[in-house]
N, CA and C atoms as an extended XYZ file, in Angstrom:
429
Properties=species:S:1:pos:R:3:atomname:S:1:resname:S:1:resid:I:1 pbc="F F F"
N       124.707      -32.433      192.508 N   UNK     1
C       125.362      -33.723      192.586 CA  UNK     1
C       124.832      -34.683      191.510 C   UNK     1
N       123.663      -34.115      191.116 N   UNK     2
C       123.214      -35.461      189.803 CA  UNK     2
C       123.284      -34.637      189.004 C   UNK     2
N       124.727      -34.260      188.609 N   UNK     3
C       124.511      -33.648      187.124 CA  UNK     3
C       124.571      -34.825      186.410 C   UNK     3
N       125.537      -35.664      186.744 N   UNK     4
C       125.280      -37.068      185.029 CA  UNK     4
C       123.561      -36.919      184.490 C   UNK     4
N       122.623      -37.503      185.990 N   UNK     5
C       121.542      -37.394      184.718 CA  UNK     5
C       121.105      -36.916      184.449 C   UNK     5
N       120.818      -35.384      184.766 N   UNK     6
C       120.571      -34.388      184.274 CA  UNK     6
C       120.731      -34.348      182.874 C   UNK     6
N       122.425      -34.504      182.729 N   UNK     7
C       122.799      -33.886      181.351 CA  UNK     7
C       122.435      -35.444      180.502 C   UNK     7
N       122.250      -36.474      180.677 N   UNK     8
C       122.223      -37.741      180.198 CA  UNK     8
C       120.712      -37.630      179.863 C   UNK     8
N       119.292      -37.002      180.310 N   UNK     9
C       118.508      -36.955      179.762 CA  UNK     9
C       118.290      -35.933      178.924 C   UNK     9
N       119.079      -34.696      179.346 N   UNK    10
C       118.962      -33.448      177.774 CA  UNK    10
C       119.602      -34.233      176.819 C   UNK    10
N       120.433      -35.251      177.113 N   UNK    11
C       121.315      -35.675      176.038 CA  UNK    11
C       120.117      -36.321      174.928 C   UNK    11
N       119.586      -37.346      176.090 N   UNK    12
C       118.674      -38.417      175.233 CA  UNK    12
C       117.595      -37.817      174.609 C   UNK    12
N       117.110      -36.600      175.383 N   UNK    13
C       115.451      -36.045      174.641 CA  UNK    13
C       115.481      -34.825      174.083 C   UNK    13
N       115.796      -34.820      173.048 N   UNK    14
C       116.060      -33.107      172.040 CA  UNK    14
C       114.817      -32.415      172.841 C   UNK    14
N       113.072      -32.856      173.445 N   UNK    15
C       112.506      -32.083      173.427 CA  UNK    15
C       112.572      -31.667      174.704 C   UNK    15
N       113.228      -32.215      175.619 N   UNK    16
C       113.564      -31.740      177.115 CA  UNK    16
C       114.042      -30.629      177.243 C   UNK    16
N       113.936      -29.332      178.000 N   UNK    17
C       114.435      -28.274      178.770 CA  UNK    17
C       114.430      -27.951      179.687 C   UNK    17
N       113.553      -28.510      180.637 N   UNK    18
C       113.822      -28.341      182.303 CA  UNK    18
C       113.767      -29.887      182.763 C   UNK    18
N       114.617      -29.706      184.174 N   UNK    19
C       113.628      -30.942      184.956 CA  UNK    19
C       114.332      -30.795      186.280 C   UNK    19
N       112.856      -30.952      187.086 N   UNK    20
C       112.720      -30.806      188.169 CA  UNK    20
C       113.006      -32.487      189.271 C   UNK    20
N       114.222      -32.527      189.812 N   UNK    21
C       114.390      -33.384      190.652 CA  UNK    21
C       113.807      -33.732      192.345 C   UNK    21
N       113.302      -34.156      192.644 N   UNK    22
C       112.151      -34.129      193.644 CA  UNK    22
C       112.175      -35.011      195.266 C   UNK    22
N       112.014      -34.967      196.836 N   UNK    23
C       112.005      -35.858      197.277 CA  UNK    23
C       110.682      -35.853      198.160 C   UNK    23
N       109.958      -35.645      197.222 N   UNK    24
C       108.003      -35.272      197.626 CA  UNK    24
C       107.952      -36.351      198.524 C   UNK    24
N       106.787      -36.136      199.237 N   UNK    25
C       106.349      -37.397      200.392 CA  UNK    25
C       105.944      -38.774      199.776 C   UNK    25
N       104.550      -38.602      199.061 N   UNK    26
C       103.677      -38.917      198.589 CA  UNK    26
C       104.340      -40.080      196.971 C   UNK    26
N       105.332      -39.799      196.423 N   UNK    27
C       106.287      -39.956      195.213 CA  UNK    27
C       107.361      -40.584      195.981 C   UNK    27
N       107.626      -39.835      197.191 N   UNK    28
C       108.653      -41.163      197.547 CA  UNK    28
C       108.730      -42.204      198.423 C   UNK    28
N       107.418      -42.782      198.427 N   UNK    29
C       106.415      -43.978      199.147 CA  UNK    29
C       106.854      -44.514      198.084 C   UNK    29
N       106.699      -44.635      196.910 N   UNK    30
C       106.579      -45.270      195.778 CA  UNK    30
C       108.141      -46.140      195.762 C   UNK    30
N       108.744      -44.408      195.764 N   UNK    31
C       110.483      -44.588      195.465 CA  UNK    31
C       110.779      -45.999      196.539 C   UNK    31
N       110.539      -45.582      198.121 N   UNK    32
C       111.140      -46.460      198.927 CA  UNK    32
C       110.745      -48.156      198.810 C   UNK    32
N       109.021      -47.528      197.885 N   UNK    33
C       108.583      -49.312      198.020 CA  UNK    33
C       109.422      -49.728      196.731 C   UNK    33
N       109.869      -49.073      195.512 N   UNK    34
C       110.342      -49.792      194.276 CA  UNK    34
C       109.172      -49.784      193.109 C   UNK    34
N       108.321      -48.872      193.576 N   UNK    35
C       106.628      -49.323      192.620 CA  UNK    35
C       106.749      -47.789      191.947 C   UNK    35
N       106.149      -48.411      190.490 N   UNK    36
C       105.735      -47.843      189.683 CA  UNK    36
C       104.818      -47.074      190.019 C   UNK    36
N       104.464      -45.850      189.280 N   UNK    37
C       102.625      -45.536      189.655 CA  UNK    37
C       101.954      -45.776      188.630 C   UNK    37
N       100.484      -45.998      188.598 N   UNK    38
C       100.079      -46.924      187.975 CA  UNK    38
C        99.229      -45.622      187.082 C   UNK    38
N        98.609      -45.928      185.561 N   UNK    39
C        98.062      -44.731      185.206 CA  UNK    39
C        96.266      -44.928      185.775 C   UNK    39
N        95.702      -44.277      186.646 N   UNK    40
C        94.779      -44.379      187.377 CA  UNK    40
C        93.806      -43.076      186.925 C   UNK    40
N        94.592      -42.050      186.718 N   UNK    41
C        93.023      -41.022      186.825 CA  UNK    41
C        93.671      -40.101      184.738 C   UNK    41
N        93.083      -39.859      184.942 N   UNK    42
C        92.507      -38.859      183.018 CA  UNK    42
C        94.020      -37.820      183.099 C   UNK    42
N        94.633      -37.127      184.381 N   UNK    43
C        95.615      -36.168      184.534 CA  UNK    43
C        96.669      -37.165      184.182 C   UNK    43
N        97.039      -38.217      184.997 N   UNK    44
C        98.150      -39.435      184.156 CA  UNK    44
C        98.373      -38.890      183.082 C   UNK    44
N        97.692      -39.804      182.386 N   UNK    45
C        97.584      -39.834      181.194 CA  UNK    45
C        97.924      -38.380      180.280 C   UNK    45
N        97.158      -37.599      180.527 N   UNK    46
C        96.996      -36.239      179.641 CA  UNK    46
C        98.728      -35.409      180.279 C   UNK    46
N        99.247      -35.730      181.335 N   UNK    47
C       100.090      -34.591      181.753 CA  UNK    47
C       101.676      -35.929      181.886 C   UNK    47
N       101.641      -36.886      182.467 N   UNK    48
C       103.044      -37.327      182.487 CA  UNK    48
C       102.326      -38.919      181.301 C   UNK    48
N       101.641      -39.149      180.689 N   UNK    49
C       101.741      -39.759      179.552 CA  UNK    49
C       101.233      -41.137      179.795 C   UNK    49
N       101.272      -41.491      181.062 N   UNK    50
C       100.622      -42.905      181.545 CA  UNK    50
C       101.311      -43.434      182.620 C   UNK    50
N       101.713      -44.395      182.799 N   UNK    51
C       102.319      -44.992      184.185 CA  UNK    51
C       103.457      -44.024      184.451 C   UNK    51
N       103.976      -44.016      185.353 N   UNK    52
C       105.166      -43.541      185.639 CA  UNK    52
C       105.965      -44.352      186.601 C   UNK    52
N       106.870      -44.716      185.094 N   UNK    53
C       107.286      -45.976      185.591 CA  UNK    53
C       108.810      -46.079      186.766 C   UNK    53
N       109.045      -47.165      187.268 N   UNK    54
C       110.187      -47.012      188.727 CA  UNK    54
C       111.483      -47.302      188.149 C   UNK    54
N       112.133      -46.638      187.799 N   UNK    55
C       114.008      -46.512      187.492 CA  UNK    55
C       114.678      -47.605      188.902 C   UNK    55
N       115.301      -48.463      188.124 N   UNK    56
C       116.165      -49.420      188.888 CA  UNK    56
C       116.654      -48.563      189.951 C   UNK    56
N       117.434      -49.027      191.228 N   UNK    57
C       117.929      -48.250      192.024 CA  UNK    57
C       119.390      -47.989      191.296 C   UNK    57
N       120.388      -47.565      191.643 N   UNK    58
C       122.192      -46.976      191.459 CA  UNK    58
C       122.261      -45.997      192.678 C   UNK    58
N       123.847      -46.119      192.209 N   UNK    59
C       123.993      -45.006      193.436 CA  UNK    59
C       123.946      -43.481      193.023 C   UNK    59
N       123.785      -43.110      193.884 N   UNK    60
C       123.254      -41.336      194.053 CA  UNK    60
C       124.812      -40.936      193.182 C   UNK    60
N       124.276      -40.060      192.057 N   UNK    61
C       125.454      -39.399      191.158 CA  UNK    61
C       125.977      -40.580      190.044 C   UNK    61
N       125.754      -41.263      189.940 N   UNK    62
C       126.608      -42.798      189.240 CA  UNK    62
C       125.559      -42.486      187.465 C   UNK    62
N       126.538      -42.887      186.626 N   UNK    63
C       125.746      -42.699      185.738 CA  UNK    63
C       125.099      -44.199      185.293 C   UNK    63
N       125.615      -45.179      185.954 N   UNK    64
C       124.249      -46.377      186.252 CA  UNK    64
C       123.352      -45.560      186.368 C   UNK    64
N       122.873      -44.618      187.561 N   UNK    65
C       121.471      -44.022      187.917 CA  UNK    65
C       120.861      -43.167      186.902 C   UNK    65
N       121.546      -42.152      186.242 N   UNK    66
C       121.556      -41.666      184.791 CA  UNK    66
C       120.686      -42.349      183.655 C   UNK    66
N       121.887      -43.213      183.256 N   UNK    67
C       121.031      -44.915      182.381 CA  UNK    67
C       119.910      -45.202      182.715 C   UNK    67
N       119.912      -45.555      184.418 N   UNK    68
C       118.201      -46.366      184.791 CA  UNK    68
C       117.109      -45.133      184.759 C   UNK    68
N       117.374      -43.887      184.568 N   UNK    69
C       116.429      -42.730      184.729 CA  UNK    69
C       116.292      -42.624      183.311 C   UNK    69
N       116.893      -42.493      182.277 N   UNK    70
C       116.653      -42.234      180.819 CA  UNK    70
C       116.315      -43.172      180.725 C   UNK    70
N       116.474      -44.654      180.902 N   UNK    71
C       115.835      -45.607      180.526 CA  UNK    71
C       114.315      -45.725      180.683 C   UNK    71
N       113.897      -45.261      181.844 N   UNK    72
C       112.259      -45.371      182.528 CA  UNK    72
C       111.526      -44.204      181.539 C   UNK    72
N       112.432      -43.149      181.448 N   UNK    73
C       111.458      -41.964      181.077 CA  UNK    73
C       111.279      -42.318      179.308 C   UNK    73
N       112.433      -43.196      179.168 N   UNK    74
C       111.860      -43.507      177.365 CA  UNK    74
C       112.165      -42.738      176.370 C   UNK    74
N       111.119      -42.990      175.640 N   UNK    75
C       111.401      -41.485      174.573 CA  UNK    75
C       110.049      -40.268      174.684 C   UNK    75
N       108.959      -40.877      175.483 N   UNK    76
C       108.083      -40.001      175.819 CA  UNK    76
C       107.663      -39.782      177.276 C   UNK    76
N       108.116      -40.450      177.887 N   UNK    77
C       107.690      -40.408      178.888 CA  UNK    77
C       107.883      -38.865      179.912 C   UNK    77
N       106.972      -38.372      180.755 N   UNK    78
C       107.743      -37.022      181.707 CA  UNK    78
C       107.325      -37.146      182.983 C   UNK    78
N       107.665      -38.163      183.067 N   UNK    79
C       108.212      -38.307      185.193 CA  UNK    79
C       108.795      -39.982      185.216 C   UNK    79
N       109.594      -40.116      186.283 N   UNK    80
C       109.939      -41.340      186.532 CA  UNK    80
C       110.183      -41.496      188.032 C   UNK    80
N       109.859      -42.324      188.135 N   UNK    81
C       110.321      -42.334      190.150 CA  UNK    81
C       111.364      -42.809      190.246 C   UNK    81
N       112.627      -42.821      191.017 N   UNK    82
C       113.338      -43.269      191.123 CA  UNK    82
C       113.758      -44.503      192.367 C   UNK    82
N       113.555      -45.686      192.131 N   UNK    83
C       113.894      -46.653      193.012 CA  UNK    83
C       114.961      -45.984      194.523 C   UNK    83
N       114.279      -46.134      195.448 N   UNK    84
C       114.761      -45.533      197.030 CA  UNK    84
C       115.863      -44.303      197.045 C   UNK    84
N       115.033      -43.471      196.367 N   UNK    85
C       115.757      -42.441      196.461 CA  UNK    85
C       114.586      -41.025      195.835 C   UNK    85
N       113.718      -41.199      195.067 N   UNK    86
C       113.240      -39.768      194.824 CA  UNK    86
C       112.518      -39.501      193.315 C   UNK    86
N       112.030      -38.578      192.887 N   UNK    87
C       111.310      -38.472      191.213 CA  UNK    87
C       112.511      -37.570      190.692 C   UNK    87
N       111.616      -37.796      189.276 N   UNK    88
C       112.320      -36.483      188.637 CA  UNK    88
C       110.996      -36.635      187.274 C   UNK    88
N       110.681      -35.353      186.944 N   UNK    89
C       110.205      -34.835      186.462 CA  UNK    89
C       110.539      -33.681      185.176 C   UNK    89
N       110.455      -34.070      183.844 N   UNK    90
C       110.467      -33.595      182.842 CA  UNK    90
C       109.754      -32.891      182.012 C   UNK    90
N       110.042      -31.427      180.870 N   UNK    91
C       109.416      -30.931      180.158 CA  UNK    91
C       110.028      -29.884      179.563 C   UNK    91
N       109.035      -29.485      178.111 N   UNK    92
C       109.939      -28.287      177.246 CA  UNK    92
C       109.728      -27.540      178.373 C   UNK    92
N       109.695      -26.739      179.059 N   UNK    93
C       109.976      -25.898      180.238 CA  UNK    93
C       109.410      -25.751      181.484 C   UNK    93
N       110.078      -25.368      182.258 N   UNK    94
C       109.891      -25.521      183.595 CA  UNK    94
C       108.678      -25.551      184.294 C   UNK    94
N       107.572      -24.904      183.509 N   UNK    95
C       106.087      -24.743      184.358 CA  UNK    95
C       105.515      -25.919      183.413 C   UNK    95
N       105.973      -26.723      182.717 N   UNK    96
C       105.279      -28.573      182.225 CA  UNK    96
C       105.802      -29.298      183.213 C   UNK    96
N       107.112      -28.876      183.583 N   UNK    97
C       107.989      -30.016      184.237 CA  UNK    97
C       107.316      -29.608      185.547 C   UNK    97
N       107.402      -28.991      186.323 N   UNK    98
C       106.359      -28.053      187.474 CA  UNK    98
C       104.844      -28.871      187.528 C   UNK    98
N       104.432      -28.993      186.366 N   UNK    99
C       102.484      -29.471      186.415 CA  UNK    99
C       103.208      -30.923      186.453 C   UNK    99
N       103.883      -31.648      185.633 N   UNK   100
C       103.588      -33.005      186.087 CA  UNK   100
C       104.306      -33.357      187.159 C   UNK   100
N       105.375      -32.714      187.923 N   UNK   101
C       105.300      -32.847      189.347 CA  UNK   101
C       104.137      -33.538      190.210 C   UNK   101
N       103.497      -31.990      189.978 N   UNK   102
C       102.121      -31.767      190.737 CA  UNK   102
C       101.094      -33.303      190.476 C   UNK   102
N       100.763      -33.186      189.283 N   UNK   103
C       100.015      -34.831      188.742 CA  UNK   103
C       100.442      -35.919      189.387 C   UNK   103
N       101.883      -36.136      189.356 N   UNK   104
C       102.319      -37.490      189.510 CA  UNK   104
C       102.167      -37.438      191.304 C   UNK   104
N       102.739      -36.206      191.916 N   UNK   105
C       102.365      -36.338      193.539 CA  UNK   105
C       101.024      -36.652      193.773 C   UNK   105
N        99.791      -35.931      193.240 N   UNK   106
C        98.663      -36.254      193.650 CA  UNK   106
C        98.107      -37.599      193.076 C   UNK   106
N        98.877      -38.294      191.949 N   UNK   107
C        98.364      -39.756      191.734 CA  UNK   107
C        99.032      -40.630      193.045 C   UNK   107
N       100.525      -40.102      193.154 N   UNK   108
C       100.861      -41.182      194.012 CA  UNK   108
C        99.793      -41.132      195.370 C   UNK   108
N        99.567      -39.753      195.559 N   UNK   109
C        98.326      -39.660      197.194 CA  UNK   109
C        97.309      -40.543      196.863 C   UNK   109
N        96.851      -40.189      195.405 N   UNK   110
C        95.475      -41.149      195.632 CA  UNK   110
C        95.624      -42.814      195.575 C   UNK   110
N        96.460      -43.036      194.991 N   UNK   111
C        96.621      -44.589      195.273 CA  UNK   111
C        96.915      -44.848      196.435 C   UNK   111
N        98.137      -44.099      197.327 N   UNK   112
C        98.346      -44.909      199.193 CA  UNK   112
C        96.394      -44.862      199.593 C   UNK   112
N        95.330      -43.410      199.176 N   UNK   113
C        94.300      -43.399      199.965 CA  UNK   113
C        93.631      -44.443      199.625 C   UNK   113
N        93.538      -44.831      198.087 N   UNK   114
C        92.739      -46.114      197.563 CA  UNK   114
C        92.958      -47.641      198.293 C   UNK   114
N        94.610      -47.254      198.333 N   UNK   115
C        95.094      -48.927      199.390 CA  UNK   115
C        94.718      -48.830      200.592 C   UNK   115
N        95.041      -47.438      201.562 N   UNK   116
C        94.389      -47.632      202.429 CA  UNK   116
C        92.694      -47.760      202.905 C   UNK   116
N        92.174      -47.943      201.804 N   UNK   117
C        90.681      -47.768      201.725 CA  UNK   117
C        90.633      -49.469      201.708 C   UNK   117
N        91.629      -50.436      201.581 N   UNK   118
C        91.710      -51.651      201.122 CA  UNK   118
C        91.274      -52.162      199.584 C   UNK   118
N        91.251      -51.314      199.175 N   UNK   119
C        91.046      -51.519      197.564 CA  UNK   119
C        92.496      -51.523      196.483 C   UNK   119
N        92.282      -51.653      195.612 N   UNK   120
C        93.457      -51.765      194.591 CA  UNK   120
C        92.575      -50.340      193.168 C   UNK   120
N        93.806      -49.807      192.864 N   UNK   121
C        93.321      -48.685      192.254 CA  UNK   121
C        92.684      -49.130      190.894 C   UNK   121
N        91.727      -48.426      190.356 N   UNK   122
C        91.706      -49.499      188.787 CA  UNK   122
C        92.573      -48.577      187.626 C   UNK   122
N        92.943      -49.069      186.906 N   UNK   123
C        93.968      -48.630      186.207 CA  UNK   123
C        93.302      -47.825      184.460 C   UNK   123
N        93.414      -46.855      184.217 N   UNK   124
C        93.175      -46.360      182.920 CA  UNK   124
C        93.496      -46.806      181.765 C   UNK   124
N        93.336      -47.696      181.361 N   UNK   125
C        93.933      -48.422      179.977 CA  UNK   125
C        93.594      -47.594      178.558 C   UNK   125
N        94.199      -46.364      178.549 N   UNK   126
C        93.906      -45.694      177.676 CA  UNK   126
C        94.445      -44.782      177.175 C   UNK   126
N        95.615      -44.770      175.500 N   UNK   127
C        96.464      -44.580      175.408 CA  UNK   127
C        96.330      -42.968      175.447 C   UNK   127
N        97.390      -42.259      175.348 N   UNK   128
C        97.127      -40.189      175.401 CA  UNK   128
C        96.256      -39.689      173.846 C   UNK   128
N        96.637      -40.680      172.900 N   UNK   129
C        96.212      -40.106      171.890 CA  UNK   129
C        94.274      -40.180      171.855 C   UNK   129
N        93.587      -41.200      172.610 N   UNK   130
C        92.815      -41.393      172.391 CA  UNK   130
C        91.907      -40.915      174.004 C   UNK   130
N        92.525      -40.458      174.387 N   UNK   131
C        91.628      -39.619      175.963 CA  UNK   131
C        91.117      -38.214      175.497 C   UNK   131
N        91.989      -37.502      174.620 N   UNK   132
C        90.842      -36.270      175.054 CA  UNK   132
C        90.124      -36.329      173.207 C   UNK   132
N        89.064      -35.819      173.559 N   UNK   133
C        88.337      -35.599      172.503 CA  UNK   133
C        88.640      -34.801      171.183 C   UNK   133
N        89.090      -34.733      170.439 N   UNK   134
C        89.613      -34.118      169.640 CA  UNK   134
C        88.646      -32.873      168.646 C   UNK   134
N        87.323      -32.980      168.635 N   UNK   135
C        86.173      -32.083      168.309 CA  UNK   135
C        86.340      -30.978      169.047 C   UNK   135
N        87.071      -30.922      170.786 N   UNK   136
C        86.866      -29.822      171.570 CA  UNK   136
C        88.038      -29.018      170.766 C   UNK   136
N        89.502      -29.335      170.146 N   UNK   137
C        90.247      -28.780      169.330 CA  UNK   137
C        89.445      -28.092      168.303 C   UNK   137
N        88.453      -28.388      167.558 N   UNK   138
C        88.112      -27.752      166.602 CA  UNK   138
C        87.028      -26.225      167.279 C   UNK   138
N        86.632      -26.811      168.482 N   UNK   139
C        86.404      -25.715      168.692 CA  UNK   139
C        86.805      -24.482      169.519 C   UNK   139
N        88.156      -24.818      170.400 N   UNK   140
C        89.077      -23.462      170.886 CA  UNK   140
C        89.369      -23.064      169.327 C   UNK   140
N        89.645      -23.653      168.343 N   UNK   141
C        90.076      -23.007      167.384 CA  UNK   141
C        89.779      -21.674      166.490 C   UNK   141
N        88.398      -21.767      167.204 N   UNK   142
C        87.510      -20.490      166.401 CA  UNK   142
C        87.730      -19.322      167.372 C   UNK   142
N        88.510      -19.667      168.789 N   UNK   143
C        88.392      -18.641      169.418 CA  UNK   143
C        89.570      -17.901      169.702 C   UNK   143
């Protein structure tokens, strides 16, 4: 039933080939509240790119909803939640689109546990290019 955005984000991202549409528990706390997830732990960052940000609501199939989903995911982005209704999750193939699933569900868990701990999560301010170390590249390289 959502083929529009389906085909509206292969449209928009030459590097897209799968994506996994989702109505996880944990991801759609987020969806029902309208909230973004925030980039909180090093996997963010390294696997769906940093926040993952909340797509306006539309209606289910409408290519309004299409628009507000290519819009959130950007030009790099690979997950977006979708305002009261569900995620979706992007990648060159199905076992990327598969791992940041996985990432973005277990960020959304740890933030409800952090709120319910009464705390506010602290946020990673730290762009993808500059999180992982780039010396450890030089050395898988020899192997």
């Amino acid at each position: 039933v959502e083929a529009p955005m389906h085909l509206a984000i292969y449209k928009a991202r030459s590097d897209i080939h799968a994506i996994i549409h989702s109505h996880a528990l944990y991801t759609g706390v987020f969806a029902a509240l309208g909230w973004s997830l925030p980039q909180i732990l090093v996997e963010t960052t390294l696997f769906t790119k940093g926040e993952i940000p909340c797509a306006k609501f539309a209606p289910v199939a409408s290519q309004e909803l299409a628009d507000n989903v290519v819009a959130a995911l950007g030009d790099i982005g690979l997950a977006a939640i979708m305002e009261q209704h569900g995620a979706v999750y992007v990648g060159k193939n199905i076992d990327e689109a598969f791992v940041n699933a996985e990432y973005a569900e277990r960020v959304a868990q740890t933030v409800i546990y952090i709120r319910s701990m009464g705390q506010e999560p602290r946020k990673l301010d730290m762009s993808f290019d500059k999180m992982l170390d780039k010396s450890i590249m030089d050395i898988t390289d020899e192997f």
